[in-house]
PASE-84757 format. One record per residue (C-alpha): x, y, z; residue in one letter; residue number from 0. Coordinates in steps of 0.2 Angstrom, whole numbers, m for minus. Each point is the difference from the previous one (the first is absolute). Layout:
N
KOLKE px py pz gudren gumi
KOLKE X Y Z a NUM
...
***
This chain:
256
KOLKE px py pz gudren gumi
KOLKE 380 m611 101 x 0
KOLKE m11 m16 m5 x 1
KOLKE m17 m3 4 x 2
KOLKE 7 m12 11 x 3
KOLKE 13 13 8 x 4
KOLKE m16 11 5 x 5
KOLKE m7 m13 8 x 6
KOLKE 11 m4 14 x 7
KOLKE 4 16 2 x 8
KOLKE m18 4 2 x 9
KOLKE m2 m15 11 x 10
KOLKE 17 5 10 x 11
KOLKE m5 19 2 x 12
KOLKE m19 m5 8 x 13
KOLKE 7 m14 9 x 14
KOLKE 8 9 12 x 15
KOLKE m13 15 m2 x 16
KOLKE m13 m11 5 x 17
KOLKE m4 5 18 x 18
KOLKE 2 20 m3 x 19
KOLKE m11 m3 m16 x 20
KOLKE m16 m5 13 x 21
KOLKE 7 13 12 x 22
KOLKE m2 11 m19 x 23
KOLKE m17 m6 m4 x 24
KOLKE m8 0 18 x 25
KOLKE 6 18 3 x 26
KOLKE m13 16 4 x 27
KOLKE m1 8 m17 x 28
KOLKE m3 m13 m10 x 29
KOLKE m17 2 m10 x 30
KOLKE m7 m17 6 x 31
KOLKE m17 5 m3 x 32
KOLKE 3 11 m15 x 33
KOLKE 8 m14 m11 x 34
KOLKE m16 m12 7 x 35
KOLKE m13 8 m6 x 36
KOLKE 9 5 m15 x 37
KOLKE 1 m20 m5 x 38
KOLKE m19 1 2 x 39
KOLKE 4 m16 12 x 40
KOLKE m16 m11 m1 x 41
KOLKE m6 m16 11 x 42
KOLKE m2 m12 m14 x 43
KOLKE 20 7 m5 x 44
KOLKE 13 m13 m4 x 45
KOLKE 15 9 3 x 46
KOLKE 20 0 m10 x 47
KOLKE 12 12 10 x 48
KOLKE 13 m2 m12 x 49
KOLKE 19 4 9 x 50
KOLKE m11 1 17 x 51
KOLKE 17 m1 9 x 52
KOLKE m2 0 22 x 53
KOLKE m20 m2 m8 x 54
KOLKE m9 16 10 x 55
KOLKE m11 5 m15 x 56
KOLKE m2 m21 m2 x 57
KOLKE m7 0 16 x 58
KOLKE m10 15 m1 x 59
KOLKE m9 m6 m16 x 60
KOLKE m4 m17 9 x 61
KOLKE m10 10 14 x 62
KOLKE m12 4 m15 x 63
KOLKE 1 m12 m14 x 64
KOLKE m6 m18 m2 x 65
KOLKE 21 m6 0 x 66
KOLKE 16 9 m4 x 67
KOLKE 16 m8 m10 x 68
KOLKE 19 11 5 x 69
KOLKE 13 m5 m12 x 70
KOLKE 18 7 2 x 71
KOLKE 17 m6 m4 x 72
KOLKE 7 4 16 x 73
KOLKE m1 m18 13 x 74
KOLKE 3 12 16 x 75
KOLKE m14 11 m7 x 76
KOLKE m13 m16 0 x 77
KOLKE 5 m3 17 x 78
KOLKE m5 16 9 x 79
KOLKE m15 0 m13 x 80
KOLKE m5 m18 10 x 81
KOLKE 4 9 17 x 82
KOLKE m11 15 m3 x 83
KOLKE m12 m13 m7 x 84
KOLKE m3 m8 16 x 85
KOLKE 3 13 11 x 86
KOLKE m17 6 m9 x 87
KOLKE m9 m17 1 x 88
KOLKE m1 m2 m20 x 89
KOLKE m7 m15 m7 x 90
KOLKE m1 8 m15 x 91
KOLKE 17 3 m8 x 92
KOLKE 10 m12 m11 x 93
KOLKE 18 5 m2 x 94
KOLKE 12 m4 m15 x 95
KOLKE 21 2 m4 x 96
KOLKE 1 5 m17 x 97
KOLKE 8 11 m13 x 98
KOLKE m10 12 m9 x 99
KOLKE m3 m2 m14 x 100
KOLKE m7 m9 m4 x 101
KOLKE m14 m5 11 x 102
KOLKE m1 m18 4 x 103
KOLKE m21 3 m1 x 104
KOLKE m11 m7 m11 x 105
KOLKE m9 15 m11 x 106
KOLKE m13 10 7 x 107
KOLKE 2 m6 16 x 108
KOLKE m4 13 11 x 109
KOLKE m12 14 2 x 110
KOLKE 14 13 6 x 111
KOLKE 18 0 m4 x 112
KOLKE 8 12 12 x 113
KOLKE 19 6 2 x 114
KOLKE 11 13 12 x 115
KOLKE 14 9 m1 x 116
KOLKE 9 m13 m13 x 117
KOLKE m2 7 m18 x 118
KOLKE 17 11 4 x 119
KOLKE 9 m19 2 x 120
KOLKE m7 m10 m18 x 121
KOLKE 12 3 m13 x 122
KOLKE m14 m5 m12 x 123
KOLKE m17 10 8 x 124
KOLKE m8 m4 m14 x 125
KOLKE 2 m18 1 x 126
KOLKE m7 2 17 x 127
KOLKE m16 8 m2 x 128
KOLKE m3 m9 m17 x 129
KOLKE 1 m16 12 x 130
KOLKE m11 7 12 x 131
KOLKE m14 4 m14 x 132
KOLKE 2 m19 m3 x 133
KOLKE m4 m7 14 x 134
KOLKE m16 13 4 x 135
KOLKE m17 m3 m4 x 136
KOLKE m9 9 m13 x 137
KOLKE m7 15 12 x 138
KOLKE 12 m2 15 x 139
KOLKE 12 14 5 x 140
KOLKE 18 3 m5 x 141
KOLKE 7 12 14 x 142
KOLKE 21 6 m2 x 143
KOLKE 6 8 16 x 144
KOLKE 17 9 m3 x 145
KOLKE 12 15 1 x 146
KOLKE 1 11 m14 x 147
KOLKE 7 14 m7 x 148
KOLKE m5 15 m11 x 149
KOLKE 14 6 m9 x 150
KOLKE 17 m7 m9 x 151
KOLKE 14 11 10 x 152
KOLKE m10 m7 16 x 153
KOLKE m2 m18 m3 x 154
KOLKE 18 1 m5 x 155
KOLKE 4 7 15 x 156
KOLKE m11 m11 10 x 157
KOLKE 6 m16 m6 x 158
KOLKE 18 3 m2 x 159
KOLKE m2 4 22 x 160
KOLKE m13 m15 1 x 161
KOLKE 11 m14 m8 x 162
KOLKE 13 4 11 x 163
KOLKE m9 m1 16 x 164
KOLKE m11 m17 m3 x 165
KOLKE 11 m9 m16 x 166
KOLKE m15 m10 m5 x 167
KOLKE m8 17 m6 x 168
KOLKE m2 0 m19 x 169
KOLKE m10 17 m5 x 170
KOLKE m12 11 7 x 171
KOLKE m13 3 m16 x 172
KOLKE m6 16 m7 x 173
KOLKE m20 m1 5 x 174
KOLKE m2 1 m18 x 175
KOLKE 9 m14 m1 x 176
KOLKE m8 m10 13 x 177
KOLKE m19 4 m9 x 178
KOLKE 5 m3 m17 x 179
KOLKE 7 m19 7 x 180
KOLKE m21 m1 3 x 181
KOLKE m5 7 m18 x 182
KOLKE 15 m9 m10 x 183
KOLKE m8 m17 7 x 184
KOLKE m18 7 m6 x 185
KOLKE m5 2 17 x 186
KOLKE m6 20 m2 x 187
KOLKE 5 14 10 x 188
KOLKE 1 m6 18 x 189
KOLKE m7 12 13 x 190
KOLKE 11 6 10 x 191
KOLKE 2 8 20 x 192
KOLKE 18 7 9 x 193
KOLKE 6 1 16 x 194
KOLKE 17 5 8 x 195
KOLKE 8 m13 11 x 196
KOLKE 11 8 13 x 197
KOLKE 14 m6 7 x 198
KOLKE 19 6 10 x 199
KOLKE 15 m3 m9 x 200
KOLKE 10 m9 16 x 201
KOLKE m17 m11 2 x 202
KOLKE 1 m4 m17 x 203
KOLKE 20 m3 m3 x 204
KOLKE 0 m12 20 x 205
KOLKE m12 m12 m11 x 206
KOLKE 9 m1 m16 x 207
KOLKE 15 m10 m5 x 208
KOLKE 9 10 m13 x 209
KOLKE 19 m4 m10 x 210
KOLKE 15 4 13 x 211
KOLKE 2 18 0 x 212
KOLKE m17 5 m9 x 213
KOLKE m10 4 17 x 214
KOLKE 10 16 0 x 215
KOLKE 0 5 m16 x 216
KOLKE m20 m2 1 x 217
KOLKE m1 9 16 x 218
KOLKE 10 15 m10 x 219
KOLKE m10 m1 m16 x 220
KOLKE m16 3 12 x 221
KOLKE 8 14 12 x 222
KOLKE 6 8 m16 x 223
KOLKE m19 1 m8 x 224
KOLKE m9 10 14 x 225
KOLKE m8 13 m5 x 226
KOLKE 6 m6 m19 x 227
KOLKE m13 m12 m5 x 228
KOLKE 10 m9 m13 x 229
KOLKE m7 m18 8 x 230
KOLKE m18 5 m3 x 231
KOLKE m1 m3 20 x 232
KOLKE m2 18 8 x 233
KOLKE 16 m3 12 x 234
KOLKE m2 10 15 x 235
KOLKE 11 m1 16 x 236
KOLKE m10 m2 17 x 237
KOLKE 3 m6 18 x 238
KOLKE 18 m3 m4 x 239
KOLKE m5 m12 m15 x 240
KOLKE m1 2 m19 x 241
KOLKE m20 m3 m4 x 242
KOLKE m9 m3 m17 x 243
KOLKE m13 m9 m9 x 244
KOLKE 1 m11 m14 x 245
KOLKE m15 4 m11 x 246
KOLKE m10 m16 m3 x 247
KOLKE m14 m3 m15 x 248
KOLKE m14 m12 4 x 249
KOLKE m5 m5 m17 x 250
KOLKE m18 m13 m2 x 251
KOLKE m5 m5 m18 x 252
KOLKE m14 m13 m3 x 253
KOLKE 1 m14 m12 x 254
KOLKE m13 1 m11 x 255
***
């Protein structure tokens, strides 16, 4: 497909994945405080959230920093962002429809430059983060939120099963793929943390929108690995359900 191609697809797929997206992100489980505190999140902070989608993290940055800027692609997105927003009381928060990348910033623009769970959706990460490093100020923060995988044979696996059930998928990286995107750009080795983020597979399969005739071939694909681990995602069956964890890598580099 075309740059352009990914795009709608991208915009279709989270369009109508907006609402169970928040419902996602709001969800106990979620290392809320975790990721914080690894940004290093500051008072005098002006904040990027680059594909912030329903704009949770956004929102939780604003609380601390000075303002907070969510880009994303996605219209629907922006507009639950702008809900949660003032639902919050945020005066904080500016809000912007945009494909990345590039970023429509000016260079070294912000002191953090922040993004979730979106990596596994740029066909060109690089591109990404390289624009992210352009528009933060020497001595700000770069922070890359993301699934990831540790072996070949399992991030085949994964993302032959994940590109079925959520088309705008592109690829799940290696983690040493994701940390040498940081040193390629001369960043250094970024420091990284992990979490597993847990989740039911009917849950997850109710707020996804995959091709006619794929939501069964993914339910089968993830019945057929329990016990097996080819996903990388510790299948397990219990309370009736299929429940796993997609492994998650919070990686924070500073630009020096």
């Amino acid at each position: 497909m075309s740059a352009e191609d990914d795009k709608r697809v991208v915009v279709d797929q989270f369009t109508r994945q907006a609402t169970a997206f928040r419902e996602f992100a709001e969800m106990p489980g979620q290392p809320r405080e975790m990721v914080l505190a690894a940004t290093d999140i500051r008072p005098d902070d002006t904040v990027l959230d680059v594909a912030c989608g329903p704009g949770v993290t956004t929102c939780d940055l604003a609380e601390v920093a000075r303002h907070a800027t969510g880009i994303d692609i996605t219209r629907t997105m922006i507009e639950q962002a702008k809900r949660l927003q003032q639902e919050k009381g945020l005066t904080n928060v500016t809000w912007c429809i945009h494909s990345v990348p590039p970023l429509p910033f000016e260079v070294e623009s912000f002191s953090l430059v922040f993004t979730r769970y979106s990596f596994h959706h740029f066909a060109d990460p690089l591109g990404v983060l390289s624009e992210m490093v352009r528009v933060c100020k020497p001595g700000g923060r770069i922070v890359v939120v993301d699934v990831f995988m540790t072996a070949k044979e399992q991030a085949a696996a994964y993302n032959r099963m994940e590109k079925l059930r959520d088309p705008s998928h592109v690829r799940a990286l290696l983690l040493d793929e994701l940390t040498a995107l940081f040193t390629h750009i001369g960043l250094g080795q970024p420091k990284p943390l992990f979490y597993k983020q847990p989740m039911a597979l009917e849950p997850l399969l109710k707020g996804s929108f995959p091709n006619r005739g794929d939501e069964e071939r993914v339910r089968q694909i993830i019945v057929e690995d329990v016990d097996k681990n080819r996903l990388g995602l510790d299948a397990q069956w219990k309370d009736g359900d299929v429940h796993f964890a997609y492994p998650i890598a919070v990686l924070v580099c500073s630009k020096e």
